[in-house]
C-alpha positions in Angstrom: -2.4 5.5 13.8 -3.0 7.6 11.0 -4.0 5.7 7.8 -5.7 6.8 4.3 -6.5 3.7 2.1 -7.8 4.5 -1.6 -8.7 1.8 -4.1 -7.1 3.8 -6.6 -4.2 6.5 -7.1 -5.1 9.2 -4.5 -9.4 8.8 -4.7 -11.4 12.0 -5.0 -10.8 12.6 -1.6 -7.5 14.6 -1.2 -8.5 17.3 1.3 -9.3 14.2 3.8 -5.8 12.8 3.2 -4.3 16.8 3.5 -6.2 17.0 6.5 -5.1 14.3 7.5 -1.5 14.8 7.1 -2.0 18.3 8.7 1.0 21.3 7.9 3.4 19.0 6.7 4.2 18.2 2.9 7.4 15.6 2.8 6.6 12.2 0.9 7.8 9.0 0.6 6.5 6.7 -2.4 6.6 3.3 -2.6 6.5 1.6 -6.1 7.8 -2.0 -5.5 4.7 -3.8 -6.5 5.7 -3.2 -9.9 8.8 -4.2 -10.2 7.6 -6.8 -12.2 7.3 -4.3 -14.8 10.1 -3.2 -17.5 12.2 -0.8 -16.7 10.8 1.5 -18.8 7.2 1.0 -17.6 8.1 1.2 -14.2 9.7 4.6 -14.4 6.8 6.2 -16.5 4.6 4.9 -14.0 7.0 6.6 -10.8 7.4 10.1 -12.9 3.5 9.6 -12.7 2.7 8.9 -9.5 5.1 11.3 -8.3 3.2 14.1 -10.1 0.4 13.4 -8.5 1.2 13.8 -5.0 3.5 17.1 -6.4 0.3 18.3 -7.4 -0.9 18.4 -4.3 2.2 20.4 -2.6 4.4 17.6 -1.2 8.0 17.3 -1.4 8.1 13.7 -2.3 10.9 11.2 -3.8 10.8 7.5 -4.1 11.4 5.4 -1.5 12.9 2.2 -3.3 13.0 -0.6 -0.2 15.5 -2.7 -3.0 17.7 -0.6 -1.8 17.4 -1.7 1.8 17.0 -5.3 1.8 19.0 -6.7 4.9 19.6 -3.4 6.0 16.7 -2.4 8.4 18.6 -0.3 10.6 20.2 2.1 7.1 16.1 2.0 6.7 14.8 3.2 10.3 17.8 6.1 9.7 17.0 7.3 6.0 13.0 7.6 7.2 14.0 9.1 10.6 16.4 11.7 8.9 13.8 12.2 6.0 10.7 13.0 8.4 8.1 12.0 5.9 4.7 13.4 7.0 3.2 10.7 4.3 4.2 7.6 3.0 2.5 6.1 0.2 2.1 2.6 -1.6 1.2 2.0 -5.1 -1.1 -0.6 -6.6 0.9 -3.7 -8.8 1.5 -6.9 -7.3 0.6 -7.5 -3.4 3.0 -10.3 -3.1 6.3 -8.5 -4.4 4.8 -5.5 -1.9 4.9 -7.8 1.2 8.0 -9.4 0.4 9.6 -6.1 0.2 8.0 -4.9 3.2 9.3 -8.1 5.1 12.8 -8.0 3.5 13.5 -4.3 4.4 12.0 -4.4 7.5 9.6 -1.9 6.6 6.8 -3.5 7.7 8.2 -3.6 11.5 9.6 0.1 11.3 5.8 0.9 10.0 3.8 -1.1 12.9 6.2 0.8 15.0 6.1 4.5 13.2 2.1 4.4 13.4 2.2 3.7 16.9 4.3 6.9 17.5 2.0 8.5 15.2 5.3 9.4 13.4 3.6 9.8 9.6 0.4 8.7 8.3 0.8 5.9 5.6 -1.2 5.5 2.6 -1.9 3.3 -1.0 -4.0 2.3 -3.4 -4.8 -1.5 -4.6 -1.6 -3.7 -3.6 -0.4 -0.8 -1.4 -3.6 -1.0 1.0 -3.9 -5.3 0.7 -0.5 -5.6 1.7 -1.8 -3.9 5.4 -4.3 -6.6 5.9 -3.8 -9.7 8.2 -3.0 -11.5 5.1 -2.1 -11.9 1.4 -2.3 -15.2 0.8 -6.3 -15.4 -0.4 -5.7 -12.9 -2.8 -3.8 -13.2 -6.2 -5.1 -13.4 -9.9 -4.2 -13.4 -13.7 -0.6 -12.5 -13.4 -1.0 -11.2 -10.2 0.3 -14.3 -8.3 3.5 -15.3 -5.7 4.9 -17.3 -8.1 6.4 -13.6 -9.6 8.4 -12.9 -6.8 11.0 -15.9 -6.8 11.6 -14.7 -10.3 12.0 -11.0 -9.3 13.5 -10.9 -5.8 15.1 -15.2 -6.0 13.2 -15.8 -2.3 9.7 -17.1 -2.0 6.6 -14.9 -1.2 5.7 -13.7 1.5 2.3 -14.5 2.4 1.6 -12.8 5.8 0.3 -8.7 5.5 1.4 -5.9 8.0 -1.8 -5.9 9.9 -3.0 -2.9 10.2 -6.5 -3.6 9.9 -8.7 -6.1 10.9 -10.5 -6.9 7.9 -9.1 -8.0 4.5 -9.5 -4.9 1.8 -10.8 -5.4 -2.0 -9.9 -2.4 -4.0 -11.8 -2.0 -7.4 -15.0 -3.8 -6.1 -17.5 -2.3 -8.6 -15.1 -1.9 -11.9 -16.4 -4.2 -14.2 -13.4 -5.8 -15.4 -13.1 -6.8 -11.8 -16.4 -8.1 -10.8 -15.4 -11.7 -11.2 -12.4 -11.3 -8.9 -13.7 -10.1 -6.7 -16.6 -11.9 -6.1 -13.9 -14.8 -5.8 -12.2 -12.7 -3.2 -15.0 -12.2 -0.9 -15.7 -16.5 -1.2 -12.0 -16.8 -0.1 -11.7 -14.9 2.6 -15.3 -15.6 4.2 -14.2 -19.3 3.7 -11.1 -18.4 5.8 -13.4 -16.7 8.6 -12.1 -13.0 8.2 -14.1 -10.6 7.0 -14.3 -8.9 3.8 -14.7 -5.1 2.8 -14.8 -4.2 -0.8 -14.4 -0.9 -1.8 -15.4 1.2 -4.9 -13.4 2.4 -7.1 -13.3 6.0 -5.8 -13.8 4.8 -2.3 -11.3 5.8 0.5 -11.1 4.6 3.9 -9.4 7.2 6.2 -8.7 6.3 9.6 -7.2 8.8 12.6 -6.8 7.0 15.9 -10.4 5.4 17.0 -12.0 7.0 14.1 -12.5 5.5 10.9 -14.9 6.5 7.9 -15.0 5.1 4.5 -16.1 7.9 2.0 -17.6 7.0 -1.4 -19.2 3.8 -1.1 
């Protein structure tokens, strides 16, 4: 399992995640925490996001998993036909991530892909909490479940991929986040599971057995 897991957008640690990836340059992107945004937001914030991982020499498009709800097996084909070498998450709302993840059947197809060592998946903020063993101790502000009965008319789902073993914090040491985070850590200590927070420009990259966490 190959994993790189930023606290936000890409980190300063690109030639880990290229290194990572190895020769190949096809992307995925996945922006559906934010659709809770307006339309317009949401597609200045794609054209953005895109650019970024262009920048770095991938071949990348958006992988929308709205278009794939109830229709897992049209999902497994459109990756397997694709042969991403990265797919990535963006930061928004963990909750609508999850859900999305659950209601594609993404997040079975990825537990299975990483086990293959198909692709290496990455994200930043809601696209590396959604990988924990769960969501449901985080949420803040306007950051909450409750969005995504109003976005996607199905409750939340509160249960994360599990790809690690230790429930992530992104944005640990920005001050605007202090507060929250200091209520994250109380949570999830109170539920027995540990707690890493990560810096702003912290990265966690994981390759197999090996895991470092740069920029702490």
């Amino acid at each position: 399992m190959r994993l790189y897991l930023a606290s936000h957008n890409l980190g300063p640690y690109t030639n880990e995640l290229l290194k990572l990836v190895g020769e190949g340059r096809k992307a995925l992107f996945i922006e559906n925490a934010r659709d809770c945004y307006p339309d317009e937001k949401r597609a200045n914030d794609l054209q953005e996001k895109l650019a970024m991982l262009s920048e770095l020499g991938f071949e990348v498009e958006e992988l929308n998993l709205r278009d794939y709800f109830g229709k897992q097996d049209k999902l497994r084909k459109f990756i397997d036909l694709y042969k991403p070498d990265l797919i990535y998450a963006c930061g928004g709302n963990v909750f609508l991530l999850a859900t999305a993840y659950r209601l594609s059947g993404f997040d079975e197809i990825l537990r299975e892909d990483l086990a293959r060592d198909k692709y290496v998946y990455g994200g930043f903020s809601a696209g590396i909490m959604a990988i924990c063993k769960t969501i449901r101790l985080y949420g803040h502000d306007h950051l909450v479940p409750e969005r995504v009965p109003e976005i996607y008319g199905v409750d939340a789902v509160l249960d994360g991929v599990g790809l690690v073993d230790y429930q992530l914090i992104p944005h640990a040491d920005v001050p605007e986040h202090l507060e929250t985070t200091r209520e994250y850590i109380k949570r999830i200590e109170a539920a027995g599971l540990k707690a890493l927070p990560l810096n702003q420009e912290a990265v966690i990259v994981i390759n197999g057995n090996n895991q470092r966490i740069l920029g702490q």
